[in-house]
C-alpha positions, 0 to 999 in steps of 0.5 A: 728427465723432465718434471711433470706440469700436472702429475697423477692425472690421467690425459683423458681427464685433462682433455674431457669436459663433462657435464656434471650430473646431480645426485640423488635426493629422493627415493625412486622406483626404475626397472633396472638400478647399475651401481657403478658409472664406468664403461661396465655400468653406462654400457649396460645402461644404454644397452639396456634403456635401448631394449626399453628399460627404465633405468637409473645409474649411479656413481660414488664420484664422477662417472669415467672417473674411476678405473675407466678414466686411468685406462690406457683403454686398448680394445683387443682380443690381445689379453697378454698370455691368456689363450694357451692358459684357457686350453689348459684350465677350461678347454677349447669350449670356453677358450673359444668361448672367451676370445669369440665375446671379447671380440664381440665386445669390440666388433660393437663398440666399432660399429657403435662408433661408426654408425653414431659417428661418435668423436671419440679418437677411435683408430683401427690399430695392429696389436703385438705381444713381443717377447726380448729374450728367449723365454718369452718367445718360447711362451709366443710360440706356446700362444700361438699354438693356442691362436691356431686351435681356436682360429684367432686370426694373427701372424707372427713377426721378427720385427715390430714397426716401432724401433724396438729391437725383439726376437719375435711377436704375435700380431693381431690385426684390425684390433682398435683404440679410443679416448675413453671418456670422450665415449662414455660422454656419448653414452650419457648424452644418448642415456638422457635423450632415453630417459634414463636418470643419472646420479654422480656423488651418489654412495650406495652402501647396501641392497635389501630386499622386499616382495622381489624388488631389491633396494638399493640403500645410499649413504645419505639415506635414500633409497632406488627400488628396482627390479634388478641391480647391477653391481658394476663397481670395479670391486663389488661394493655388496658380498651376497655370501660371494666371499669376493675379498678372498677371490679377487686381486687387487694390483696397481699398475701406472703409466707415463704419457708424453711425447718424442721427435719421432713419428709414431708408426702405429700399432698397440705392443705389450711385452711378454716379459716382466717387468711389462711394458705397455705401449700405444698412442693418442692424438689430443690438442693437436699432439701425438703422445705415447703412453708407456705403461707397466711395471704393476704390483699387488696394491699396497705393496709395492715400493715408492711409487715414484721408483715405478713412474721413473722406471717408466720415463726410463725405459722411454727416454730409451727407445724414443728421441727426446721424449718429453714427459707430460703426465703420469698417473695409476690404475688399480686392476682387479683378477679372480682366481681363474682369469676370467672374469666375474660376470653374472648373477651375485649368488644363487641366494641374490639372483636379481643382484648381478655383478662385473669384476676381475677384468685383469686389466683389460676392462674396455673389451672386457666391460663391454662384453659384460654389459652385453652379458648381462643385458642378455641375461636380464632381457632374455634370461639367458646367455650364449656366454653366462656358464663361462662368466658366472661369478660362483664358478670354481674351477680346481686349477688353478682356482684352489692353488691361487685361492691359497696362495693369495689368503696366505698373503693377506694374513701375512700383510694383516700380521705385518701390519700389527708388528711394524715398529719402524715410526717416522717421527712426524717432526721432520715431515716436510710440506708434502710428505706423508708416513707411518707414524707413532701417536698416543704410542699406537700407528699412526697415519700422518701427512702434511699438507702444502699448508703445513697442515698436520692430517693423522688417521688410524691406519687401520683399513676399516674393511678387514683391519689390515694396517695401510701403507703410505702411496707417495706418488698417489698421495693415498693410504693404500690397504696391502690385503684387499686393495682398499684406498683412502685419500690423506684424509681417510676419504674412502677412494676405493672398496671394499672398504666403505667407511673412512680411516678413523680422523686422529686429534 
């Protein structure tokens, strides 16, 4: 298998070319303050500045960076085995409820792209949920009883047009994929034709509230007023009594792009089985490449990372022809306890603070249709949509189940973590390498650098304090209990937490 030339970074970040945007360095007043610069917050944004509204948005990095640019960005209805699961939980209401604002999510995106005629590698594409052993088709068979209650237009196949031998898939036609940053860079262009103002390397850390505006507070002291605020953070950065932490997992997944020797028949596929295999392509600089993603964990807890890219390149060096691996890179995905996304008022005590989560890895579609969600709900007051969304949901099963199962496993990593006494001993780290640590006879987080640099922080997640683990593919210290990250340095990458790891002499 061959090394990678630029590792851990995405191909839509290697082929975008956007502008930079300034960050905040005064106080300002907008209708509408989003929090947030992926496809949730800029979709918002430009729905919102198109029925008037003046609007601001701001972004801790650079906007698409986050969990929007480590897409595989498929926009389907297609959300693995969801169907079947919604009849069960919430009834044939909300399922078809689901499945109908999903594909209102992707019906809109089609004909933004049409109309505006947006260079964003949109392709109309087939979508396949195959299963391999017996098992999974029993499971197809399941969802597509579910397809059939709720009119989903698919059909069931024996073969797929990909060489992938299988005993059965569901197909959902007419389904599409895109270049999710190329799209987003239209939304900012058309965002400041509307005179909406743009804001990256902007942290916001806090809302208050005064006379029934609320205030957004940043890191470096300046503050947006604003009629309402959108919270499109990936994880929400405000809690509002939400308890959110206890209601929120956090996984990783990751995904090797490259290329092969055979022609690519088209088509999205992923399988039922575990662990999940994930496949579709993209055209960029004249290539054709294959993106094999999967093989997901809760954050913080999985093995080596590179043990899950290899098993990647080997599940690909497997079915294509001289496969030939360019880039790889992971994404971190949010669930709730139900499945179905968070979107809607923050609580009943902040109801002009509006927040968007736990897309389960389908956040394309499942952004979009939170920013028409909320667009609604902030223009009109209401949506067709919002009972099935709302955030302060709390749905018995399996809601309760999931609730308890996945707190017992934060208390036990929290736990874990204070007991750990199996220290690397930072004399042998080579250039590089990062580990656990013993400094001052207490944990210790230690990297070196190519430079030989010595890095130590306390390991210490500064949210709920769970120790932190050591990613090496990432290069990160990756909190095992809500999904917090932080770069070598205690750089906060990823909330909740707000505050770095605590820098060691």
């Amino acid at each position: 298998m061959s090394e990678m030339k630029q590792p851990l970074t995405s191909i839509w970040q290697l082929s975008s070319h956007d502008k930079p945007y300034p960050h905040l360095t005064q106080d300002i007043d907008v209708d509408i303050a989003i929090v947030g610069g992926g496809i949730t917050g800029l979709t918002s944004a430009y729905l919102l500045a198109e029925s008037g509204k003046q609007v601001a948005v701001l972004d801790a990095t650079s906007f698409g960076r986050g969990t929007t640019g480590h897409s595989t960005a498929k926009l389907t209805v297609q959300h693995d085995f969801i169907y079947d699961e919604l009849l069960s939980h919430v009834g044939k209401e909300k399922a078809q409820q689901y499945y109908q604002s999903q594909n209102d999510a992707l019906a809109y995106v089609r004909k933004l792209v049409k109309d505006k005629q947006i260079e964003c590698g949109f392709s109309d594409e087939d979508t396949y949920l195959y299963a391999t052993t017996h098992h999974g088709e029993h499971r197809l068979k399941r969802e597509k009883k579910a397809y059939e209650q709720l009119a989903i237009p698919h059909e069931w196949v024996t073969e797929l047009p990909i060489n992938l031998t299988i005993r059965a898939a569901l197909k959902v036609p007419n389904q599409a994929q895109f270049h999710p940053l190329a799209y987003i860079s239209f939304l900012c262009d058309e965002l400041n034709k509307k005179g909406a103002q743009l804001f990256e390397h902007t942290v916001c850390q806090k809302v208050s509230h005064d006379n029934g505006s609320a205030i957004v507070h940043t890191k470096d002291g300046h503050t947006v007023t604003a009629k309402k605020v959108i919270a499109a953070t990936h994880f929400p950065f405000i809690d509002g009594g939400g308890l959110y932490m206890t209601r929120l997992k956090a996984d990783r997944s990751y995904v090797v792009a490259g290329t092969t020797s055979e022609a690519w028949a088209g088509g999205m596929y992923l399988s039922a089985e575990q662990p999940k295999r994930s496949l579709r392509s993209a055209e960029m600089n004249g290539k054709t490449y294959i993106l094999v993603g999967g093989d997901h964990h809760k954050a913080g807890q999985g093995m080596d990372a590179r043990n899950h890219y290899d098993a990647l390149r080997t599940f690909a060096d497997e079915q294509f022809s001289n496969f030939t691996a360019e880039q790889e890179w992971s994404a971190q995905d949010l669930t709730t306890l139900d499945n179905i996304p968070y979107i809607g008022p923050l609580s009943s005590l902040q109801k002009n603070v509006f927040i968007a989560t736990g897309y389960r890895k389908w956040g394309m579609t499942g952004g979009i249709c939170a920013a028409q969600v909320l667009t609604d709900l902030i223009v009109d007051g209401n949506s067709l949509y919002s009972d099935l969304y709302k955030p302060m949901r709390f749905h018995s099963d399996p809601s309760i189940k999931h609730f308890l199962t996945e707190n017992a496993d934060v208390a036990k990593h929290l736990i874990q973590g204070k007991v750990q006494n199996d220290y690397e001993d930072v004399t042998e780290l080579e250039n590089g390498q990062g580990a656990v640590v013993k400094h001052d006879g207490k944990r210790a987080g230690a990297f070196k650098d190519e430079r030989g640099n010595l890095h130590l922080v306390d390991t210490t997640c500064t949210h709920m304090g769970c120790e932190c683990n050591w990613n090496h593919a990432d290069l990160t210290w990756d909190c095992p209990c809500h999904g917090s990250r932080f770069s070598y340095k205690g750089e906060v990458i990823e909330g909740p937490a707000k505050e770095p790891l605590k820098k060691l002499d």
